[in-house]
VOLOMI-410410 format. One record per residue (C-alpha): residue in three letters; x, y, z. Coordinates in steps of 0.25 Angstrom, whole numbers, padded with zeros to 4 digits, always signed. Example, Ala and Ser with C-alpha at 12.3 -4.5 7.8 and 13.67 -1.06 7.14 Angstrom:
<atoms>
ALA+0049-0018+0031SER+0055-0004+0029
</atoms>
This chain:
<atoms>
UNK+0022-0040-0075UNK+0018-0034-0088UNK+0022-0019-0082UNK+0035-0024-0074UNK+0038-0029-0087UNK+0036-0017-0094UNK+0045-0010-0083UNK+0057-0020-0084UNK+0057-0017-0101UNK+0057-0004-0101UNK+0068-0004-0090UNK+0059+0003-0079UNK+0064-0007-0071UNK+0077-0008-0070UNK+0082+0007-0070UNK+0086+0007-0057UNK+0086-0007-0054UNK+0090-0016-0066UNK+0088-0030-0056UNK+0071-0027-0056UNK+0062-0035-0063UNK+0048-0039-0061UNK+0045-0053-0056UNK+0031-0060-0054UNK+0027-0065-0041UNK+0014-0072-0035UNK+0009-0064-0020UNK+0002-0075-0018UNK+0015-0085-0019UNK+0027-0083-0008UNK+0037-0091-0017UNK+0033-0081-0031UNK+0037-0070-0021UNK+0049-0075-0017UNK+0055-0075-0031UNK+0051-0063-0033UNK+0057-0059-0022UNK+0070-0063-0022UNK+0082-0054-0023UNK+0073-0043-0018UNK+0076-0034-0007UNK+0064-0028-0004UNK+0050-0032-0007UNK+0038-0021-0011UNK+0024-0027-0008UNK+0015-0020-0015UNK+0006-0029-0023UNK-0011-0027-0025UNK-0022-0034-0028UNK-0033-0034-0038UNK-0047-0039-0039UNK-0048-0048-0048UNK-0063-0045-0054UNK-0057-0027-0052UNK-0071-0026-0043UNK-0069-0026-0030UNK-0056-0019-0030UNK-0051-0028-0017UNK-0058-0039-0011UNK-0056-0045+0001UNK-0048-0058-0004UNK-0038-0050-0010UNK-0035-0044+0005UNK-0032-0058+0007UNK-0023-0059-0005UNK-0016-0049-0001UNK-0012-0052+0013UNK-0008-0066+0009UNK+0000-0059-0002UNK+0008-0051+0006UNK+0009-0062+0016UNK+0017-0067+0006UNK+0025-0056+0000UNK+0030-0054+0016UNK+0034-0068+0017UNK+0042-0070+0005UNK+0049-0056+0007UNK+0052-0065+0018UNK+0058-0074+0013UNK+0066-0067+0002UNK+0079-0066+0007UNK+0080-0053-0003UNK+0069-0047+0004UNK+0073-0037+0015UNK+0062-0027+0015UNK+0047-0028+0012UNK+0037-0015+0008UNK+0022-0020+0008UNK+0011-0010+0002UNK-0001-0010+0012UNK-0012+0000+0012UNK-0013+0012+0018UNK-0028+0005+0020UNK-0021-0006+0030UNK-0020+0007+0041UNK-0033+0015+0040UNK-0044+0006+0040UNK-0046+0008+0056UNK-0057+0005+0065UNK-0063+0020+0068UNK-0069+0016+0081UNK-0056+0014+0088UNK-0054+0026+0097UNK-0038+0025+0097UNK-0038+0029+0081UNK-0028+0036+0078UNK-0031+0048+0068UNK-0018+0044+0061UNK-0017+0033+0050UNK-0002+0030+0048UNK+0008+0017+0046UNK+0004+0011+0060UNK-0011+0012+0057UNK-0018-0002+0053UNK-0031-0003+0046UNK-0043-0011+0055UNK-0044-0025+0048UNK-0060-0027+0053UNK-0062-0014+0049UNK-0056-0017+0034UNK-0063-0031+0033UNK-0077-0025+0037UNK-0076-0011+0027UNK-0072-0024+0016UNK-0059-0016+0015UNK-0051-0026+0009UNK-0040-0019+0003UNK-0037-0012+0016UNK-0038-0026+0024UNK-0028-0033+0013UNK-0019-0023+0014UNK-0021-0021+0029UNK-0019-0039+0031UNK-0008-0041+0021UNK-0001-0028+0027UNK+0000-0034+0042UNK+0002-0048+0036UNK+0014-0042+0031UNK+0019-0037+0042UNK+0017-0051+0050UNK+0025-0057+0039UNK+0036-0048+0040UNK+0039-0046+0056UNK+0038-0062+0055UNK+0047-0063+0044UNK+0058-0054+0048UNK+0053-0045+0034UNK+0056-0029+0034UNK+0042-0024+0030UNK+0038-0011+0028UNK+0022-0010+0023UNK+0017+0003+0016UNK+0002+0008+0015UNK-0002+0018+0005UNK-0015+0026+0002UNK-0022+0023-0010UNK-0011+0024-0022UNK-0012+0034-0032UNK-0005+0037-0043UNK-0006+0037-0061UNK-0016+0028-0065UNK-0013+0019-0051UNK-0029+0018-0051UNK-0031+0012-0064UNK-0021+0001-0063UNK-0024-0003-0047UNK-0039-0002-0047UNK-0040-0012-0036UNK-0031-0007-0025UNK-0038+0007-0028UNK-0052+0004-0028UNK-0049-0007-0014UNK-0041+0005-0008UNK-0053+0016-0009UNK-0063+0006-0003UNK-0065+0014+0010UNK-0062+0027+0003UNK-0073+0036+0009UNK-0069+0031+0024UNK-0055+0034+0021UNK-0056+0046+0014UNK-0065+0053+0024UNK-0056+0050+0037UNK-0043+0055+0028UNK-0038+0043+0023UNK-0039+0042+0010UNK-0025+0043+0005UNK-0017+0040-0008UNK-0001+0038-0013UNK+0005+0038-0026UNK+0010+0026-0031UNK+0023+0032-0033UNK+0024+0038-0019UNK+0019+0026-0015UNK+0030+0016-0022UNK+0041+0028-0018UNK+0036+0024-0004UNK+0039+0008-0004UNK+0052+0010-0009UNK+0057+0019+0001UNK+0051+0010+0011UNK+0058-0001+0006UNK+0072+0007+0005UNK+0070+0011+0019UNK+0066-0002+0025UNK+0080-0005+0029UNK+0082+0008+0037UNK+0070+0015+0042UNK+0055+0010+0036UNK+0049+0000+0045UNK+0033-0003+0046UNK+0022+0000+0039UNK+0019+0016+0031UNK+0009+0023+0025UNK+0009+0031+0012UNK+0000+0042+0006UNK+0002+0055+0000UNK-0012+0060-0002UNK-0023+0060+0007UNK-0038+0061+0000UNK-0043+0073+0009UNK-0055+0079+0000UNK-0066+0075-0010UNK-0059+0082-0021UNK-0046+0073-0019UNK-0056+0062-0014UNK-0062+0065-0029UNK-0050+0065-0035UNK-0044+0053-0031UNK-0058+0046-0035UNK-0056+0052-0049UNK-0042+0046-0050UNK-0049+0030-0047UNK-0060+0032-0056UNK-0070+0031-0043UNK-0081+0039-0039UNK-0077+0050-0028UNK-0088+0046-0018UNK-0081+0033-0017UNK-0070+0039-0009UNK-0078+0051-0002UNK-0092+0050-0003UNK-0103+0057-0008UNK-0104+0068+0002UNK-0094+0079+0004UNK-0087+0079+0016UNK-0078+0088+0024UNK-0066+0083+0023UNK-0058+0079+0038UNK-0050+0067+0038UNK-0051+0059+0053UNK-0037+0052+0051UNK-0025+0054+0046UNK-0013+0047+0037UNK+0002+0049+0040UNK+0013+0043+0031UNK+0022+0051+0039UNK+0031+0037+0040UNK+0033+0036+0028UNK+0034+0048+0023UNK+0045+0051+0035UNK+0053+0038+0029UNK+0052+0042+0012UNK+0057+0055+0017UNK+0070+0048+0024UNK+0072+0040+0013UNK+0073+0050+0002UNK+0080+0060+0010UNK+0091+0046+0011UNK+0089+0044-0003UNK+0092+0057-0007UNK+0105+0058+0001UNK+0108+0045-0004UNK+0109+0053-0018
</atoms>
């Protein structure tokens, strides 16, 4: 609140929009969310957990917190009669955690792939599973409800100093790395690509965006951008791709290509809008 705080004096906030302010809300309480959000047209979804002791990085009761948080956040968007459109931030982790031994595996991962909940629960991959749970519980809610969703899942967000400041969500998404790295997987997105993203999703919902969407714009495919990226987290390369050198041939690939088609119509609309 300190920093929303910080926003609203200096006038950050209301430059283009003099009617935003920051309001405090409890994801564990439906009735805190509903006067948060009332009066609003649209909702973004977007909130993170931390470990409490900053050890484990993201344990497995927090993956329960989280889906019965965004239970809640579904429901009283429901019951907002403000509230037109939802925009959920899933994972990117919720579609490629699949069972390898399936023999219909698609080699491309894109916005209809889901991750294999067994598969999450007995690699202890807890962030993916929270993300993975609350994301379908989401979708239940809404087609129940009658609630316009739309759910995004980015790589492993990136950006000035993001690291430092979200420690949890970084550490819990990179658990897994080597796996992911060496199949191809491994992908990142700015933060401010990333926030770009949900409000063009959310400005398009009432025309053409629909269903779920994946979002990078980078793709770890080497040990010196492997070595990079460690460097940037402050975590030893091998972490994310071993000890040995490798020769480098991903076995799946990632495709935002739905998204990426919708941004472009919406900015070229934007534009002639101008």
């Amino acid at each position: 609140m300190e920093k929303l705080r910080e926003l609203e004096d200096s006038g950050e906030m209301s430059r283009s929009n003099n009617s935003i302010k920051a309001v405090m809300a409890k994801l564990t309480e439906i009735e805190s969310l509903l006067e948060a959000f009332e009066g609003c047209r649209g909702v973004f979804h977007t909130s993170a957990f931390t470990d409490p002791a900053g050890l484990s990085g993201y344990t497995k009761s927090m993956a329960e917190v989280e889906v019965k948080a965004g239970e809640n956040v579904i429901m009283a968007c429901s019951r907002t009669p403000s509230v037109r459109n939802c925009v959920l931030t899933s994972s990117l982790l919720a579609c490629l955690w699949r069972d390898a031994s399936t023999q219909d595996l698609s080699p491309v991962i894109n916005h209809e792939s889901w991750s294999d909940e067994s598969l999450c629960i007995d690699k202890k991959l807890w962030y993916a599973l929270g993300k993975l749970r609350a994301e379908k519980a989401a979708w239940r809610i809404a087609k129940e409800r009658g609630l316009k969703l739309v759910t995004i899942c980015p790589g492993l967000i990136t950006g000035p100093d993001f690291f430092r400041r979200n420690p949890t969500a970084t550490i819990a998404y990179l658990k897994g790395a080597r796996e992911m790295f060496a199949d191809g997987l491994l992908a990142t997105v700015d933060v401010m690509k990333l926030a770009e993203a949900h409000a063009c999703l959310l400005e398009a919902m009432n025309k053409t965006a629909f269903g779920r969407y994946i979002y990078f714009d980078h793709v770890i495919d080497g040990e010196k951008e492997a070595d990079k990226l460690a460097k940037k987290i402050g975590m030893p390369a091998e972490k994310i791709c071993g000890n040995e050198s490798i020769n480098f041939l991903a076995r799946f690939e990632l495709s935002n290509k739905k998204l990426l088609n919708l941004m472009s119509r919406t900015l070229r609309s934007c534009y002639n809008e101008r």
